[in-house]
C-alpha positions in Angstrom: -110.8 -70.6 104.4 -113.8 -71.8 106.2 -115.8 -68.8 105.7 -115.0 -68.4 102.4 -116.2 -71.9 101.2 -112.8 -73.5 101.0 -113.3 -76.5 103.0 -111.0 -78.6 100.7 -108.1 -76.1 100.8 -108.5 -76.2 104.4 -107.7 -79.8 105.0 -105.0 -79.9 102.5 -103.3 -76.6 104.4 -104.0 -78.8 108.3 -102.7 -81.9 106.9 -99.4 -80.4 105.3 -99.2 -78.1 108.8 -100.1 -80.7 111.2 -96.9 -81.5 112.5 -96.4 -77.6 113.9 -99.5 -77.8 115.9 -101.0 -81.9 116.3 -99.9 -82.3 120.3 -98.0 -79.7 120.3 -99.8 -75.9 121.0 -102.5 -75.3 123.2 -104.5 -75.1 120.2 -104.8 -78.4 118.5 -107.7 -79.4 120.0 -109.5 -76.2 118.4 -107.5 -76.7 114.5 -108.8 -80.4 114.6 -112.0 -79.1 115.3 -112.1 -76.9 112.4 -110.4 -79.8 110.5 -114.0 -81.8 111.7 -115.6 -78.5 110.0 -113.9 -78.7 107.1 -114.8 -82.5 106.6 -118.9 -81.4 107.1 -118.2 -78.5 104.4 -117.4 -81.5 102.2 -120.3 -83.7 103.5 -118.1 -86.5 105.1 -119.4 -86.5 108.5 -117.8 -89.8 109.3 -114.5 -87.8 108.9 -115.7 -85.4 111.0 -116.4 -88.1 113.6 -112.8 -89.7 112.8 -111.5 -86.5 114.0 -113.3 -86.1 117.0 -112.9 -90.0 118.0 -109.0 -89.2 118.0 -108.1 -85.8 118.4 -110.9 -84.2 120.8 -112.4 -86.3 122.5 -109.2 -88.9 123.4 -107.5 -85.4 125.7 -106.6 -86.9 129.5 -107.4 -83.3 130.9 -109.3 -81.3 128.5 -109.9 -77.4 129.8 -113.6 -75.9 129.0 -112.4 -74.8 125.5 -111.5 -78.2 124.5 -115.3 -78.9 126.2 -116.6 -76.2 124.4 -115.0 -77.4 121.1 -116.5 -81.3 121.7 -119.9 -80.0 122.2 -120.2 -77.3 119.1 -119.3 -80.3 117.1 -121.7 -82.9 118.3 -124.6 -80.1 118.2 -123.4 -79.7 114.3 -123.9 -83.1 114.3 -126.7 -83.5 116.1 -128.6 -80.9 113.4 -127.8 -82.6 110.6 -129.5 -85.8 112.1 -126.3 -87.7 112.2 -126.0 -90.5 115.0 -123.2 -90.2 117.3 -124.0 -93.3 119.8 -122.1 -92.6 123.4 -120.3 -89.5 122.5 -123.1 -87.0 124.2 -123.2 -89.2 127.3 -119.1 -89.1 127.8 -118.9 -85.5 127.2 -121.7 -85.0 129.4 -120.3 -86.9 132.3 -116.9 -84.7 131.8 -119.4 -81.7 131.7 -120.6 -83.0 135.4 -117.4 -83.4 136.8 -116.4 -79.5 135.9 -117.4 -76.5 138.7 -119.4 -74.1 136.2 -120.7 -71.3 138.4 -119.4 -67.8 137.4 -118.1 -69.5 134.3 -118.5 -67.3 131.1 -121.5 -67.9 129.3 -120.1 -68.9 126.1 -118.9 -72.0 128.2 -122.3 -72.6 130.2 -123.8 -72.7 126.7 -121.9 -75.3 125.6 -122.2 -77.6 128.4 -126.6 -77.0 128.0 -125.8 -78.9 124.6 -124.4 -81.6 126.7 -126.9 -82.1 129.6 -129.7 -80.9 127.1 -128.5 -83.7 124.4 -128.9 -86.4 127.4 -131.8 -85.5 128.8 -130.0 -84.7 132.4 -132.4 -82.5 133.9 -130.9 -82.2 137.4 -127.6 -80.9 135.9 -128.9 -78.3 133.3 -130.9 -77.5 136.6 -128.4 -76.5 138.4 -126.8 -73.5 136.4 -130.1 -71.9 136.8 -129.9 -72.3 141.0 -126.7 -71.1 140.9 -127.8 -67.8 138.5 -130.8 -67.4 140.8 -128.8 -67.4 144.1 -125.6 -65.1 142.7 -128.7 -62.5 141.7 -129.9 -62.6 145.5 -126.9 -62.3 146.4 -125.9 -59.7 144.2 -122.8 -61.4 143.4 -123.4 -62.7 139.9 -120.4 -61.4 137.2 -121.1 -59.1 134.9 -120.2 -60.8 131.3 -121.5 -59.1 128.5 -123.5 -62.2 127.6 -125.6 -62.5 130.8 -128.6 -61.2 128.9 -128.2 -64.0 126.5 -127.0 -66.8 128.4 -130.1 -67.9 130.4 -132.9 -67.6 127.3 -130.2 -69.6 125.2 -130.1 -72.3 127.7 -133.8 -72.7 128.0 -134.2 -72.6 124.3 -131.3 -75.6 124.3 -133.1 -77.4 126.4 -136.8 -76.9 124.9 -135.6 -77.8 121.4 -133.5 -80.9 122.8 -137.5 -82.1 124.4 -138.7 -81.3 121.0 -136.2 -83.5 118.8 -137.1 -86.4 121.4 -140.3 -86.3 121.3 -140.3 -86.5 117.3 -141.5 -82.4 117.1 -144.1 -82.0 118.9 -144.7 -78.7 120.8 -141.8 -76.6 118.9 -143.6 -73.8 119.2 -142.1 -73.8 123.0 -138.3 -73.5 121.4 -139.3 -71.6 118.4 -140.6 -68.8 120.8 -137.6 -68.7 122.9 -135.5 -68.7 120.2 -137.2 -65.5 119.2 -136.7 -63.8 122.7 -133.1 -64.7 122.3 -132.4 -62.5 118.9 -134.8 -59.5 120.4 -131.8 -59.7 123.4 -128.7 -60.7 121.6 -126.2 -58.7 119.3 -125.9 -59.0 115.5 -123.4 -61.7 115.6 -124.8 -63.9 118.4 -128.0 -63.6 116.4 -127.0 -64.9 113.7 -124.5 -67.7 115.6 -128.0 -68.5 117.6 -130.2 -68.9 114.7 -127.2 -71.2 113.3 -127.8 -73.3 115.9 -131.7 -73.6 116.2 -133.6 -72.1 113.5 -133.2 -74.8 110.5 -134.1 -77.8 112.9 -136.9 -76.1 114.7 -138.5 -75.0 111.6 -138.1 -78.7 110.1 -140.0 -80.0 113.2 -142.7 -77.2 112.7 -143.6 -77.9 109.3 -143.5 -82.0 110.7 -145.9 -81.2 113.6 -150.1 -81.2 113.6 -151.4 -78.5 111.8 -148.7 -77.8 109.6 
């Protein structure tokens, strides 16, 4: 329903469904995130932040997929300049307190949101130390998304520094952004340029000389 525009349809079908799977799968964390996505598709982002107030972000011991899930929808927050107060900072800190080396990407990723979204260099620091001494050790794991994983974090982070500083110097994410989609696939293309492209290019057009 989500990719077919039928945001609507979606939270009438979660709502009439959600005593089957509300705190009670492994996966309700993930369907009340797409319920949050459903309620941006209808522009009601303080729906959205309903959901995430109650059903992701209230889990005792949340694994990195209910991480994961907590930062894509703050990020989708985050681009459509809606203020979320203290939510990045208590995601962050549960970010901090996870071990992340030889984590998949994906999950790296979304903790960069996180410590980029904060400002907390010496965390989104450390990935990189840890990426540098598995590669002199020779013990780094081979995911299919290690080509992708360090550029996207740097680009996270530069465009972070850019929306702080009121968009000055984009060109520093914009440019990374680009190295990213030269190294990525299709799909994490297009997932990638989700993420950074409109934003960046609104700063752009918002910064001297343009």
């Amino acid at each position: 329903m989500e990719m077919q525009g039928r945001a609507r349809e979606g939270l009438e079908f979660l709502a009439a469904t959600e005593s089957a799977w509300m705190d009670t799968t492994s996966n309700s964390v993930h369907l009340a995130w797409h319920r949050a996505l459903f309620h941006l598709d209808v522009d009601d982002p303080a729906s959205a932040l309903v959901v995430y107030d109650a059903q992701i972000a209230n889990i005792q011991e949340p694994d990195l997929s209910d991480l994961a899930d907590a930062s894509a929808l703050l990020w989708r927050l985050h681009l459509r300049n809606i203020r979320v107060g203290e939510r990045w900072r208590s995601l962050a800190d549960r970010w901090e307190m996870r071990t992340l080396s030889d984590v998949r990407p994906f999950y790296m990723v979304h903790a960069m949101m996180a410590f980029a979204a904060t400002g907390r260099q010496a965390a989104a620091q450390r990935p990189f130390d840890e990426w540098s001494q598995a590669e002199t050790r020779g013990a780094s794991a081979s995911y299919a998304e290690n080509a992708l994983v360090q550029p996207l974090c740097k680009a996270l982070l530069a465009f972070a520094s850019v929306t702080m500083r009121a968009a000055s110097n984009c060109w520093c994410a914009y440019a990374t952004l680009q190295i990213v989609v030269v190294v990525a696939s299709p799909s994490v293309t297009s997932f990638t340029s989700q993420l950074l492209r409109p934003r960046c290019a609104r700063a752009m057009e918002m910064s001297p000389g343009h």
